[in-house]
C-alpha positions in Angstrom: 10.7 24.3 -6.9 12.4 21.6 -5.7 12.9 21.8 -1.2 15.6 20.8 0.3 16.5 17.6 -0.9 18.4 16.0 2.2 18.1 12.4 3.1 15.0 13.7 5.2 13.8 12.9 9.0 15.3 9.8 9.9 12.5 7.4 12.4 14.7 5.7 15.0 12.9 3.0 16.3 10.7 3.5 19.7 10.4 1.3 22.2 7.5 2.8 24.1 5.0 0.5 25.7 1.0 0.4 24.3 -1.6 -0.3 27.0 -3.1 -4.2 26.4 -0.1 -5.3 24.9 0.5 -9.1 24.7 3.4 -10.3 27.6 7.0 -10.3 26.0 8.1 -13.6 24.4 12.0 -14.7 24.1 14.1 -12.4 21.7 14.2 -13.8 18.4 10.6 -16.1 19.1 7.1 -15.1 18.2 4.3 -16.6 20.4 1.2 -16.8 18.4 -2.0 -15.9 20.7 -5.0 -18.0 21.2 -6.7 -19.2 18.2 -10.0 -17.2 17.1 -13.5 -18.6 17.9 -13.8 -20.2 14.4 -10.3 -21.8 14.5 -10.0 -25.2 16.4 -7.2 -26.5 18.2 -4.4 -24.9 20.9 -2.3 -22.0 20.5 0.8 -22.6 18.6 4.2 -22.5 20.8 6.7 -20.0 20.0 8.4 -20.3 16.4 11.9 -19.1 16.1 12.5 -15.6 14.0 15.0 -18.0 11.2 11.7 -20.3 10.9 9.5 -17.9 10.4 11.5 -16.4 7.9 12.1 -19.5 6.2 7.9 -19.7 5.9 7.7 -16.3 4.6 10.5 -17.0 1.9 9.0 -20.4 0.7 5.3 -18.6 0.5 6.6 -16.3 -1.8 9.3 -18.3 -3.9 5.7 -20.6 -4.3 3.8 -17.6 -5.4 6.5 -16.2 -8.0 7.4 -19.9 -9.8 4.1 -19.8 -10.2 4.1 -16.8 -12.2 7.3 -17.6 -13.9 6.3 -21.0 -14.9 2.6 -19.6 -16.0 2.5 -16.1 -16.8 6.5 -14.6 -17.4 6.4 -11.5 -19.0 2.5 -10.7 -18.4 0.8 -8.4 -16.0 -0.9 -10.6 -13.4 -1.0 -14.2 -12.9 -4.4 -16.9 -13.1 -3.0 -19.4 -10.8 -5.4 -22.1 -11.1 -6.1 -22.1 -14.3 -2.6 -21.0 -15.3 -3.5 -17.9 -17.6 -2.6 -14.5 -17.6 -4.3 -11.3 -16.8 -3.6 -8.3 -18.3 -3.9 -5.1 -15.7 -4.3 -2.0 -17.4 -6.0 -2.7 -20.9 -6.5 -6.1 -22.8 -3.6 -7.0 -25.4 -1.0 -4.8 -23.4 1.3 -6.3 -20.9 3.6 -4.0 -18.9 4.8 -7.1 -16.9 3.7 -5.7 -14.0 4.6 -8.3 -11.7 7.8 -8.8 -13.0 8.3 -4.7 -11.5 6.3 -4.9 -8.7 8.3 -7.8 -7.6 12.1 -6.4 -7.8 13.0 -4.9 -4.3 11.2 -7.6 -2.6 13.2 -10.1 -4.6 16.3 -8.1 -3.9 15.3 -8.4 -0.2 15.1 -11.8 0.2 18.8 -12.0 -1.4 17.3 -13.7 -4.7 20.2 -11.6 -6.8 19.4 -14.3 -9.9 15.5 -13.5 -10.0 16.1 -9.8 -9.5 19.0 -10.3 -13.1 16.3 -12.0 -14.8 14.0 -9.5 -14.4 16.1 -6.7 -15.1 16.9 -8.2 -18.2 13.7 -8.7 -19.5 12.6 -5.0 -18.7 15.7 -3.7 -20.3 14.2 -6.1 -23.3 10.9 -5.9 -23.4 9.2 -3.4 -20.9 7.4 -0.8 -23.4 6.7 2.8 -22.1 5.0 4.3 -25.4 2.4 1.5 -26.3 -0.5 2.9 -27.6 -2.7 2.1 -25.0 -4.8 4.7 -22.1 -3.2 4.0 -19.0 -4.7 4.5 -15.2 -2.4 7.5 -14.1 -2.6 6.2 -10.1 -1.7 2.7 -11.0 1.0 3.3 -13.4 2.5 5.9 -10.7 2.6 3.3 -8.0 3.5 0.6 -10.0 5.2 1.4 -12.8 7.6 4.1 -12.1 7.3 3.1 -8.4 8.7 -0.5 -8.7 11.5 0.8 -11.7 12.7 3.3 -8.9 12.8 0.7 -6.5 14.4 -1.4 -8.6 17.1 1.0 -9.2 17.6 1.6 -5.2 17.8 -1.8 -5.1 20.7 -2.6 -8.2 21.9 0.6 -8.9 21.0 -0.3 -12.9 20.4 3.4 -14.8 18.8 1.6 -17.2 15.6 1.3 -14.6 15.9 4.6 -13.6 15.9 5.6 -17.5 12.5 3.7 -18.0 11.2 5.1 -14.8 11.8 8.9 -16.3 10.3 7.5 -19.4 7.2 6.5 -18.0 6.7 9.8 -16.1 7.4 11.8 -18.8 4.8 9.6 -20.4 2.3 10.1 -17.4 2.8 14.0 -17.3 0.4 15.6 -19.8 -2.4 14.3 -17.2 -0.6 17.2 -14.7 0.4 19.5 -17.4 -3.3 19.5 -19.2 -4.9 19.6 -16.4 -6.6 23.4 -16.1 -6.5 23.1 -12.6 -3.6 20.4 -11.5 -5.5 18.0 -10.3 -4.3 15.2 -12.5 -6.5 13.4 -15.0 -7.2 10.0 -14.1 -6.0 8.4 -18.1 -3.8 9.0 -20.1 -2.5 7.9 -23.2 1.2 6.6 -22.7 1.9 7.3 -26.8 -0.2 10.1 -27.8 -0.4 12.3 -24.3 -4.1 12.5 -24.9 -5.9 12.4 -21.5 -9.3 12.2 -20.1 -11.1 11.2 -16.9 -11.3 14.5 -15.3 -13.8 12.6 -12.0 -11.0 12.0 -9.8 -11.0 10.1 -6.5 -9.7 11.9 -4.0 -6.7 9.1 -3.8 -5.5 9.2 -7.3 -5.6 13.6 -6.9 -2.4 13.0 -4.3 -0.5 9.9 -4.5 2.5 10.3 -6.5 4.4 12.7 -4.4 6.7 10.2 -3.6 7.4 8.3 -6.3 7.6 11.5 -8.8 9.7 13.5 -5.7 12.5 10.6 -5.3 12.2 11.5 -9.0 12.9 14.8 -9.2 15.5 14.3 -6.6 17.6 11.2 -9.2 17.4 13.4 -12.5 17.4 16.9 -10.7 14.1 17.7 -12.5 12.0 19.6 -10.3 9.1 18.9 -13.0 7.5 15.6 -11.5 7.7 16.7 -7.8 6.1 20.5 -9.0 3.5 18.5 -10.2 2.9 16.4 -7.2 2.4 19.8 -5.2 0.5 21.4 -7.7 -2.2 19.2 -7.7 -2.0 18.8 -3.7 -2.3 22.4 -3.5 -5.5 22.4 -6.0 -7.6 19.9 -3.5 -6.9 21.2 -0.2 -7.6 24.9 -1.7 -10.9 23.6 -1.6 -11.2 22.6 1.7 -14.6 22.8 3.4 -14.9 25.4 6.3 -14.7 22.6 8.2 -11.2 21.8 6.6 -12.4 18.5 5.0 -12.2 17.2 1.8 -15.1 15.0 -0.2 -14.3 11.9 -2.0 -13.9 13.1 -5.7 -13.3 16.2 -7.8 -13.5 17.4 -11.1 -10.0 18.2 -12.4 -11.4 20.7 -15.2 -13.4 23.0 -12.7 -12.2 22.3 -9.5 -16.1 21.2 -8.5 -16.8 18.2 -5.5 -18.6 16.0 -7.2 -20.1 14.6 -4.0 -20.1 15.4 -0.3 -18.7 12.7 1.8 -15.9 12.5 3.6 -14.2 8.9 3.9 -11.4 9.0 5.2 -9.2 6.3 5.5 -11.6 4.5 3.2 -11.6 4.7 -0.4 -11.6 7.1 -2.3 -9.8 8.5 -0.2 -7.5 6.6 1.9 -3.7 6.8 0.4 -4.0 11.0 0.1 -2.9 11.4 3.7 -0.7 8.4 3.4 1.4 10.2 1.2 1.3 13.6 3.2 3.3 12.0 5.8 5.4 9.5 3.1 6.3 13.0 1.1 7.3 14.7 4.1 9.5 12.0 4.9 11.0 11.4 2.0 11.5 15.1 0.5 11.6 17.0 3.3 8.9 19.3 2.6 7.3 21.3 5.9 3.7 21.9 4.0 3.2 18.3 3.7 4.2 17.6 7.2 1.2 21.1 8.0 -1.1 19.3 5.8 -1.2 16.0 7.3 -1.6 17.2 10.7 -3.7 19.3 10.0 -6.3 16.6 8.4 -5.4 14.0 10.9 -6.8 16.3 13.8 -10.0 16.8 11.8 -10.3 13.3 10.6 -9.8 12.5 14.5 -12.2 15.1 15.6 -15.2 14.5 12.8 -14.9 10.8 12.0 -13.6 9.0 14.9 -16.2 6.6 16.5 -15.9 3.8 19.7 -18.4 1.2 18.9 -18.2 -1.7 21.8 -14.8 -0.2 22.7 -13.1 -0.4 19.2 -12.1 2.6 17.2 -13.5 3.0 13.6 -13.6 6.1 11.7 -17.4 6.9 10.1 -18.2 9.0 7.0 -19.4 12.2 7.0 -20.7 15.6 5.5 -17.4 17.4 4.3 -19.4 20.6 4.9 -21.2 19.5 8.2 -19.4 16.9 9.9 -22.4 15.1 10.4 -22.3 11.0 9.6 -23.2 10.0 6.3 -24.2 6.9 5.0 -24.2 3.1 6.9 -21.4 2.1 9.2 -19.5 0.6 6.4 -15.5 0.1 6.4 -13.0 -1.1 3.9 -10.3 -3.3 4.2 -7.8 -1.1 2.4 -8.6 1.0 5.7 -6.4 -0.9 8.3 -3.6 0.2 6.8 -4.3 4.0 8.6 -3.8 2.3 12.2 0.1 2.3 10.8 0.3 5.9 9.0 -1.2 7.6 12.9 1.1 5.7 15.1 4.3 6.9 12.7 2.4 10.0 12.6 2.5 10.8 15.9 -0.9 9.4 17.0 0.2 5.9 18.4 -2.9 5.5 20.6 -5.4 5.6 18.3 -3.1 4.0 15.7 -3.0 1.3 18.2 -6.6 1.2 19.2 -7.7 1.2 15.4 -5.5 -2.0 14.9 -6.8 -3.7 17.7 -10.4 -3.3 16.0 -9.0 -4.8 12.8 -7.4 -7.8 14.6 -10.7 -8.2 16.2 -12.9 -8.3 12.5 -9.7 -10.7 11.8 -10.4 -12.9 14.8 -13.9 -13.2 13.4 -13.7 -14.4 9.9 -11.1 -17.1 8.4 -9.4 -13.9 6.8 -10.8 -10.0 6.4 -13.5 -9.3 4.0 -13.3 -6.6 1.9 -15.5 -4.6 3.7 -17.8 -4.5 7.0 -20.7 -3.4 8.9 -18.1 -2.1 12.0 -21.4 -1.9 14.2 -21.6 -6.2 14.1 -18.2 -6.8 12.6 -20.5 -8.6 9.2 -19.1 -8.8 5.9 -20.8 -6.3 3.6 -18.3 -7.5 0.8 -17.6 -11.2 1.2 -14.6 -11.7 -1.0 -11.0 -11.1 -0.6 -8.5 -9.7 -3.0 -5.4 -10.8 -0.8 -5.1 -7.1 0.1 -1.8 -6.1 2.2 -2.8 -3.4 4.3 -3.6 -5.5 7.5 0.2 -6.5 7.5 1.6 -3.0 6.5 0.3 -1.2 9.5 1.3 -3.9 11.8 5.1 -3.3 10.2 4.5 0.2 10.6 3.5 -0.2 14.5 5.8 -3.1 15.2 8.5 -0.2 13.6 7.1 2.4 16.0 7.0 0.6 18.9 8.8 -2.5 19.3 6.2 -3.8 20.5 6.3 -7.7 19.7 2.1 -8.0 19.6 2.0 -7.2 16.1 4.3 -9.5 15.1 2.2 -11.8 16.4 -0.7 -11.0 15.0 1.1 -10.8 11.4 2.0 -14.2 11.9 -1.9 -14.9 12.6 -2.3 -12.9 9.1 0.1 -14.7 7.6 -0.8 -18.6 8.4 -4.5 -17.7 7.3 -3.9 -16.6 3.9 -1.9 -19.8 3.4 -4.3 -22.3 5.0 -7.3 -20.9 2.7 -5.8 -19.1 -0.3 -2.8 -21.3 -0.9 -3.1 -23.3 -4.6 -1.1 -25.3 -6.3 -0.2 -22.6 -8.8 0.3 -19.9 -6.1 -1.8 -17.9 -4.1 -5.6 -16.4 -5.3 -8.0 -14.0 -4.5 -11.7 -15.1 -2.5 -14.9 -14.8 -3.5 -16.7 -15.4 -0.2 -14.6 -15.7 3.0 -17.9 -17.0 5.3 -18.3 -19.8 2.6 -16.7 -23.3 2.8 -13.7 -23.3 0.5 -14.2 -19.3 0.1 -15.5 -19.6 -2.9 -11.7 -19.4 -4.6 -11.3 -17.4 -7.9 -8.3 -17.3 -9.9 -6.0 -13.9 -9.8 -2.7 -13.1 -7.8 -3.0 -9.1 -7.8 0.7 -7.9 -9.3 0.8 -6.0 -5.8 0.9 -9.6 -3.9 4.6 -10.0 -5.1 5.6 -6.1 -4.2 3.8 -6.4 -0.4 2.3 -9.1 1.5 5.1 -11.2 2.0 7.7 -8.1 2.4 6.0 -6.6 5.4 6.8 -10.1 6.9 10.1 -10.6 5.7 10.9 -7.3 6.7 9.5 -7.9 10.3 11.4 -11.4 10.8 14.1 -11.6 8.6 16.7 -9.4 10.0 17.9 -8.5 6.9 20.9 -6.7 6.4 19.9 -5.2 3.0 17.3 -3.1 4.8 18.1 0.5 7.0 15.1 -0.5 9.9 15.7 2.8 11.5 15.4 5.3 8.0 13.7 3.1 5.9 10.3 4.5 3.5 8.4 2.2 2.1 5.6 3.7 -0.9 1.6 3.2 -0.5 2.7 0.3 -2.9 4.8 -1.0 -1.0 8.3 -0.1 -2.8 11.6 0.5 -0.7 12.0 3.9 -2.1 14.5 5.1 0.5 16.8 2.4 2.9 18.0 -0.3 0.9 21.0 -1.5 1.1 23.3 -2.9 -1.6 25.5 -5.8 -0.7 
């Protein structure tokens, strides 16, 4: 059943104070700090808010004519050799960009752009291809970015495809003996398979499928979200930890370590907390506290003063495996401080902005002993950004503006094409070792976190506002 469905806990902002923050700068002026040892030249003197903005807005509009020019109506753009990707099987386009894109386009008051894609969804966007579709992805994405887009325009024609594509998505819930969701399933056909899930993929949908549930008054997509909560943390070690993937036939870990916030498991607390916001729901709100203490207690490590978070036994705590840690991982500094665990949300973004001070831009992943790319690429991920919003939300605290900014200016002095913006193949090499992809999620959150933190906008509620894992407004847009 369906809880209460109320607007949900609202997050006024805070304007507590964080040990080591950086001294205040003028309102509406962010003060970049010292460049890092691999940079040359002086710090850069405070920027105004409206420039800043300005930056933001002309980085993106560059990255999306880039699409449109190259790649309209496909999933993912090749911007430097101008072809197309498609994301979730070759030969079928979902125009995934053209989705994930619509509430950040709406946000940066680009009304035409948002019209134009609208109207070629309501043409062209095809929920029942015959085609096996990642469940996860197309949760997040699909029906994530049509329900944003829907906040965002108030078009039922969005919201129709969005019910569409979950109804399409259900039979890997519904067929599941267990709950735990299948990770494929065939949009046409309903035939799934996949049943070794990652521990991610098990739990994040509660949001998108709640605000749902809540739109049609279906209570089927949000039981389903629960249901297949309720089948992983039943399993639970004695400890109270949960391994890294299951099998959604028998309910059997399929291995024994413990990663949080890394993959494979990193976005199932994420949405804990983002469910119990959004819907309302007290078990989610028991759940993520509950793993958050023993995710603090097992996993967290200091290593020269910096706070990382090892792998261990699910059964015996005990660390497993090297000292690795994924990029996709900063975003948890974010998710503890709105949490309720600012310190160590704070003390886990400092180590972050240190591995950033260290390389051009983050790696994928790294040894957090030395601070040494394991992985040396870099897919233009956004969670770096999102948890400094997330803080800078939380606190007030202007530091993480700054070192947004920082964020920010790097990926456009080395990623920055003429096409758009593209994924690395080496950060430590000279010229990074470019490749040729903008991810569909680079026009749904990179440049939105930053908007969002400099922009002022209007069409945005700062203090209630929800953003998804995906980085969709599902709750706090405004309509002008």
């Amino acid at each position: 059943m369906l809880p209460n469905l109320s607007a949900g806990p609202g997050r006024p902002l805070s304007r507590r104070s964080l040990l080591g923050s950086v001294t205040g700068t003028a309102a509406g002026a962010v003060l970049l700090t010292a460049s890092p040892a691999w940079a040359a030249g002086p710090a850069a003197p405070a920027i105004p808010d409206t420039d800043v903005a300005a930056q933001v807005l002309a980085e993106y509009l560059h990255g999306w004519r880039g699409y449109c020019d190259r790649a309209w109506g496909y999933d993912e753009l090749m911007p430097r050799s101008g072809g197309h990707h498609d994301f979730f099987a070759p030969g079928h386009s979902f125009g995934l960009s053209i989705v994930e894109a619509l509430d950040t386009l709406f946000l940066m008051g680009q009304d035409e752009e948002v019209t134009r894609c609208c109207d070629w969804i309501d043409a062209n966007l095809d929920p029942a291809q015959n085609v096996d579709t990642h469940v996860f992805e197309a949760v997040i994405r699909l029906v994530g970015g049509l329900l944003a887009g829907f906040e965002a325009t108030g078009r039922s024609s969005l919201l129709a495809r969005a019910r569409e594509f979950a109804d399409r998505l259900l039979p890997a819930f519904t067929k599941s003996p267990t709950g735990v969701p299948y990770t494929m399933v065939n949009l046409r056909t309903g035939a799934v398979h996949g049943s070794a899930v990652p521990l991610a993929e098990a739990g994040t949908n509660v949001m998108e499928f709640g605000l749902l549930s809540r739109l049609t008054g279906d209570s089927r997509y949000y039981d389903a979200s629960i249901r297949a909560y309720r089948a992983v943390l039943d399993r639970r070690s004695s400890l109270g930890l949960l391994a890294g993937n299951i099998d959604a036939e028998s309910g059997r870990w399929l291995d024994s370590l413990c990663s949080t916030p890394s993959p494979p498991a990193d976005s199932f607390s994420e949405y804990l907390w983002g469910g119990w916001a959004l819907m309302a729901d007290r078990q989610l709100l028991d759940w993520y506290r509950e793993l958050t203490d023993l995710t603090l207690k097992h996993q967290s490590v200091q290593v020269s003063g910096r706070l990382w978070f090892r792998p261990v036994d699910f059964r015996t705590g005990e660390s497993s495996g090297p000292a690795v840690q994924s990029e996709l991982a900063s975003f948890y500094a974010g998710l503890l401080a709105k949490g309720g665990n600012l310190a160590q949300g704070a003390a886990y973004y400092r180590s972050w902005t240190a591995a950033l001070d260290a390389h051009p831009v983050l790696p994928e992943t790294l040894d957090y002993l030395t601070l040494e790319p394991l992985d040396r690429g870099n897919q233009l991920r956004p969670e770096y950004p999102n948890a400094a919003f997330d803080l800078w939300r939380t606190t007030g605290e202007d530091y993480y503006r700054q070192t947004a900014y920082r964020w920010f200016t790097a990926m456009r002095e080395n990623q920055r094409v003429p096409g758009g913006y593209t994924i690395a193949g080496d950060v430590t090499a000279p010229g990074m070792r470019l490749g040729d992809l903008t991810p569909a999620y680079w026009f749904a959150e990179n440049l939105k976190y930053l908007w969002l933190m400099f922009s002022a906008t209007p069409r945005f509620d700062y203090a209630n506002g929800l953003l998804s894992t995906e980085g969709k407004a599902l709750r706090g847009l405004r309509r002008p």
